[in-house]
C-alpha positions in Angstrom: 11.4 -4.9 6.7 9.6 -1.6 7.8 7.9 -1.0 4.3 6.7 -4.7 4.0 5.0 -4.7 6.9 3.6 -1.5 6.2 1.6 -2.8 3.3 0.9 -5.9 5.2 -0.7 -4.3 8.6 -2.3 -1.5 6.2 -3.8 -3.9 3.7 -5.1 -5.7 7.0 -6.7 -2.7 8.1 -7.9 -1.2 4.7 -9.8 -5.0 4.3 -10.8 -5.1 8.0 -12.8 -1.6 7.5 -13.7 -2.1 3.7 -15.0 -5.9 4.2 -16.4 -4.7 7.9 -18.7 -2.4 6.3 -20.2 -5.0 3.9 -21.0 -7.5 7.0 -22.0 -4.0 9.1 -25.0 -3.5 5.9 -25.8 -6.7 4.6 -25.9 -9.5 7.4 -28.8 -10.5 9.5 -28.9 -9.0 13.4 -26.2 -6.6 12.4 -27.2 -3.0 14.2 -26.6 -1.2 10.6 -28.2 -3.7 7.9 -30.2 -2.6 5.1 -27.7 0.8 5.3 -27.2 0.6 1.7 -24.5 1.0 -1.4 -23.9 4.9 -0.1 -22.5 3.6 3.3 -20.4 0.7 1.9 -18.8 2.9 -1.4 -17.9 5.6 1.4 -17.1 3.4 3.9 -14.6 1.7 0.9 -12.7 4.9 0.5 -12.0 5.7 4.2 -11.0 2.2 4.6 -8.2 3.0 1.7 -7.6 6.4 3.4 -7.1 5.6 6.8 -3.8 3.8 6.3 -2.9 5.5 3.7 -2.4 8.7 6.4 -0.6 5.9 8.6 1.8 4.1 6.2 2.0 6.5 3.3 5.8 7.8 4.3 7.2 4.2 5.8 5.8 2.3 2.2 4.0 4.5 -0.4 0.3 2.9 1.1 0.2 1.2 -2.3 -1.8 -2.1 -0.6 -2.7 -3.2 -3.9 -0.7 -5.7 -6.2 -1.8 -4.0 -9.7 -0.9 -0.9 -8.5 2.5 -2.0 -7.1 3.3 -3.8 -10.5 2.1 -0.9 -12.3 4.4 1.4 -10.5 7.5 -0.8 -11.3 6.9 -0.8 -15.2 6.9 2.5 -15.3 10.2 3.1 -13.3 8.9 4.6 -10.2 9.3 1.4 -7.8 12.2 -1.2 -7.9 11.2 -4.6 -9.5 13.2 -6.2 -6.7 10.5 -4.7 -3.7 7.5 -6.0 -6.2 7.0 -9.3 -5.0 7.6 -8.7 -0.8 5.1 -6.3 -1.5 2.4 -8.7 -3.3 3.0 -10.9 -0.6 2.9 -8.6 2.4 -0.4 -7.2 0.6 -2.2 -10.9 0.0 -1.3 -11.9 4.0 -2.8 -8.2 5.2 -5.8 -8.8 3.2 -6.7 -13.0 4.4 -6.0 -11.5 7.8 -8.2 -8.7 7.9 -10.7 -10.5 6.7 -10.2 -13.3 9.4 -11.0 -10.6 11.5 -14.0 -9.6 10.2 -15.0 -13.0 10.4 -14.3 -12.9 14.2 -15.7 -10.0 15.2 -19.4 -10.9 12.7 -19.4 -14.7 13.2 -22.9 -14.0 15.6 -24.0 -12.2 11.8 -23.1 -14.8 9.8 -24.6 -17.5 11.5 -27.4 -15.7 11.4 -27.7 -15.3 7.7 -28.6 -18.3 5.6 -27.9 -16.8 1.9 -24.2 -18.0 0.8 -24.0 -15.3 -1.4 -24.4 -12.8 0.7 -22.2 -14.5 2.9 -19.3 -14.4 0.5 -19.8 -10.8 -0.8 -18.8 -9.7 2.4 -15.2 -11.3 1.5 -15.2 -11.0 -2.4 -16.8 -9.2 -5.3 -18.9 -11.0 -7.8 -20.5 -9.4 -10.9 -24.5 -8.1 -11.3 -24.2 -9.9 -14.6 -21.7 -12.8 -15.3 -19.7 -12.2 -18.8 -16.0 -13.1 -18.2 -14.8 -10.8 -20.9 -17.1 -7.3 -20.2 -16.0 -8.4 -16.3 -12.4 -8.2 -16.8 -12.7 -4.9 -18.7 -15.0 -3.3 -16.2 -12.3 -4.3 -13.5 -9.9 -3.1 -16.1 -11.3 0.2 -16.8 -12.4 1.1 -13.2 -8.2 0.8 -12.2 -7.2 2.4 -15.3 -9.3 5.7 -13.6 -7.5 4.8 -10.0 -3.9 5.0 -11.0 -4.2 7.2 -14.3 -5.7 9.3 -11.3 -3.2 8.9 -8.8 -0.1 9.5 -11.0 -2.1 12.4 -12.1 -1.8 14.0 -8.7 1.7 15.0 -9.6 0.5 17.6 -11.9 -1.2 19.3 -9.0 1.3 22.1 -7.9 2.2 22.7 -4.6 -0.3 19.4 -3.5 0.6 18.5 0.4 1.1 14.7 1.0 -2.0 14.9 2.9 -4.1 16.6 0.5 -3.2 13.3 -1.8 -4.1 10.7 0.3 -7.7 12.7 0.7 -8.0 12.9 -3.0 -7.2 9.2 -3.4 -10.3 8.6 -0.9 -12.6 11.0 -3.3 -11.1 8.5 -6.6 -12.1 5.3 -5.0 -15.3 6.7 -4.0 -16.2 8.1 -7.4 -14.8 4.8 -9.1 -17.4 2.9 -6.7 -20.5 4.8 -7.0 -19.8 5.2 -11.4 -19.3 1.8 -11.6 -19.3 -0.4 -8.6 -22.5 -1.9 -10.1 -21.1 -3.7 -12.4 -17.9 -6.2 -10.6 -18.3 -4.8 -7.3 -15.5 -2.8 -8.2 -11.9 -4.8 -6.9 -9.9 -2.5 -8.6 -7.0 -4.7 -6.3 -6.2 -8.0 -6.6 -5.1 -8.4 -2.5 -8.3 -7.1 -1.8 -10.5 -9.7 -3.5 -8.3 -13.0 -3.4 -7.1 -12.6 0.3 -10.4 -12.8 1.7 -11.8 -15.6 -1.0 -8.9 -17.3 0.4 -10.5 -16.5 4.0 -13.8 -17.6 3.0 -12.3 -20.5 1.5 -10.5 -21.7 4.5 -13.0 -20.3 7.4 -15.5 -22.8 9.1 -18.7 -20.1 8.1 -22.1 -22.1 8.5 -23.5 -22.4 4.8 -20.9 -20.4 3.0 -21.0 -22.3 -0.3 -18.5 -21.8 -3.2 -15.5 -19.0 -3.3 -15.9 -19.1 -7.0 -12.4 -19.2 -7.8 -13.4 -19.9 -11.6 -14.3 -15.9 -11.2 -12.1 -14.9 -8.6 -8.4 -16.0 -10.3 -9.3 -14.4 -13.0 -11.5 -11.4 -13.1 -10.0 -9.4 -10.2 -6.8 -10.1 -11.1 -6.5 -9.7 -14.5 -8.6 -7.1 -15.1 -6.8 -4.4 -12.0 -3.5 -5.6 -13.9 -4.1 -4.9 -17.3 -6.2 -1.3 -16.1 -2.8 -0.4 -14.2 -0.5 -1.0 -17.2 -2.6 0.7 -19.2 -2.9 4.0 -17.1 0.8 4.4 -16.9 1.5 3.4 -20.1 -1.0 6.1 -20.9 0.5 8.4 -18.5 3.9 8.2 -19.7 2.7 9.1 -23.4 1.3 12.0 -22.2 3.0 13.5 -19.7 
C-alpha cells in the first residue's frame, strides 16, 4: 500500500499548498491578497516540489492521473498500479482542498464573488472556447512530461536535482501559459477540489461548472501526456 498512499497524502499536500496560495492572494481579509500571478505560479511549483522530495522514492511523486497514464503507455509503469494511483491521487486532491477550505472559511465568507470563490478550487479559462481550451491544457502537459522524460538525457542528474527541475517546468508552464486555462496540466488537481467545492457548504459559491471541468482538464492533460511520450519514444 506504501506507494498508494504516497500519491494520496502527496496529492493532498501538493493541492493544500497549490489551492492555499490561491485563497492566501485572491480572498477578502486574507493577510496576502492582491499578492498577484508571480506568487501563485511560484507558489504552484513548490507545492509540486515539496512532496515530490518526500514521496519521490516510496511512489515516483507522479500525483497526476495524465501523467500516471502516460507513463504506462509508454512501458515505464505497470497498467495494473494505474488505477490505485488515479484513485489515491483524486481522494489526496478533494482532501487537500477540504482543508484549504478549513483553514480560509473566515476568507471565504468574507468574499461575495462565486467566481473567485471557486478559482481557489478549480481553473476556468480567460476566454471560454471548448476546443482552443482542451489544446491549451493539452499543449501546456505535452511541455510537462515531454520535459520530465527528457531529464533522462541529463547525465549524471542526482534525483534531487530532478525534482528541482520539475519545480522550474511547472513554473515556466504557468507563467508561458497559465493565462489562458489556468493551466491544470492534472486532472486530480482540478476535479478533486470541483468535487470539494461541489460538496462544501461555502456561502455563495455558485456553480462547479462541471460542463467545463469533466472535460477540459481532463482531456486536454490526457491527450498532452500521450502525445509527449509518444513523441518521446520516436525520438529518443
Amino acid at each position: 500500500m506504501t506507494p498508494y498512499i504516497a500519491e494520496f497524502v502527496g496529492t493532498m499536500i501538493l493541492i493544500l499548498l497549490g489551492d492555499g496560495v490561491v485563497a492566501n492572494v485572491n480572498l477578502n481579509k486574507s493577510g496576502m491578497k492582491g499578492a498577484g500571478a508571480v506568487q501563485i505560479t511560484l507558489a504552484w511549483g513548490l507545492a509540486v516540489l515539496v512532496p515530490a522530495f518526500i514521496f519521490g522514492a516510496a511512489s515516483g511523486a507522479s500525483f497526476n492521473p495524465a501523467l500516471t497514464i502516460a507513463l504506462a503507455a509508454d512501458g515505464s509503469f505497470a497498467w495494473s498500479m494505474v488505477p490505485g494511483y488515479i484513485v489515491a491521487q483524486l481522494a489526496g486532491a478533494f482532501c487537500g482542498a477540504c482543508l484549504v477550505y478549513l483553514l480560509f472559511k473566515d476568507q471565504f465568507d468574507a468574499t461575495e464573488d462565486a467566481s473567485t470563490k471557486r478559482g481557489v478550487f478549480c481553473t476556468a479559462p480567460a476566454v471560454r472556447n471548448i476546443p482552443r481550451n482542451i489544446l491549451s491544457e493539452a499543449v501546456g502537459t505535452f511541455v510537462l512530461v515531454f520535459a520530465i522524460k527528457g531529464l533522462a538525457q541529463v547525465p549524471d542528474l542526482a534525483d534531487g536535482t530532478g525534482k528541482f527541475l520539475v519545480f522550474a517546468i511547472i513554473v515556466s508552464v504557468g507563467m508561458s501559459l497559465g493565462g489562458l486555462t489556468g493551466y491544470a496540466i492534472n486532472p486530480a488537481r482540478d476535479l478533486g477540489p470541483r468535487l470539494a467545492h461541489a460538496v462544501l457548504p461555502i456561502q455563495g459559491k455558485g456553480s462547479s461548472d462541471f460542463g467545463y471541468g469533466l472535460v477540459v482538464p481532463i482531456v486536454g492533460p490526457i491527450l498532452g501526456a500521450l502525445a509527449a511520450v509518444l513523441v518521446y519514444g520516436l525520438i529518443f
